[in-house]
N, C-alpha and C positions, 0 to 999 in steps of 0.2 A: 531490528533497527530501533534508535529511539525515536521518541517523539520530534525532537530538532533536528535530527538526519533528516525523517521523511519529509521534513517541512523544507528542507534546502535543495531535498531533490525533485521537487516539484514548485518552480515558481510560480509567483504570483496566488498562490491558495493560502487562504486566511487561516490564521488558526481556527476559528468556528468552523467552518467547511471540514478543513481535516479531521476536526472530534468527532465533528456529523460521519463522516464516512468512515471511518476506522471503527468506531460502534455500527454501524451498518453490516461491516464486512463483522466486525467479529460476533454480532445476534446470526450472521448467514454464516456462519462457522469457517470463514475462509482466512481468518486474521484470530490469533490468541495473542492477549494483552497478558502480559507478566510485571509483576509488582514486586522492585526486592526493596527490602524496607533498608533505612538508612537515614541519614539527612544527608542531602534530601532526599528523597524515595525515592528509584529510577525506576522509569516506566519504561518496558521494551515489547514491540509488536512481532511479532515472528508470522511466517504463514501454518498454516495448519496442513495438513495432508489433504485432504480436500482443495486445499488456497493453491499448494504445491503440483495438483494434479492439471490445475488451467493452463499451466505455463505454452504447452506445447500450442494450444491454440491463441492465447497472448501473443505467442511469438508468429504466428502466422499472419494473423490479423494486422500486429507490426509491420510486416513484410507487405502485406497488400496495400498499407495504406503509404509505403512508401514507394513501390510501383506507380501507384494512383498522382502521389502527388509529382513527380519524374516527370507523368503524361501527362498533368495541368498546368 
């Protein structure tokens, strides 16, 4: 995805925050940043094999927290 996608799919998060965390993720190797040069340069983030491997429990944890909130 690019940088603007991931910023539209998550409201309300700043752009600082997003840099912060997308560097976070890609030093913890769950996020690879790709760079095709151009004008202007487009930046795209992909998951890693590693990133790709959390899904199963992302997606459960999803799931619990939407039971959760059903019963509050």
């Amino acid at each position: 995805m690019r940088y603007a996608d991931i910023g539209k799919a998550v409201p309300g998060l700043s752009d600082r925050l997003l840099s912060q965390r997308l560097r976070e993720l890609e030093d913890e190797g769950l996020v690879e940043r790709q760079v095709e040069a151009g004008t202007p340069v487009r930046v795209t983030y992909c998951l890693t094999e590693a990133g790709k491997q959390l899904d199963p429990v992302l997606s459960e944890l999803k799931s619990w927290a939407r039971r959760w909130k059903k019963a509050g």
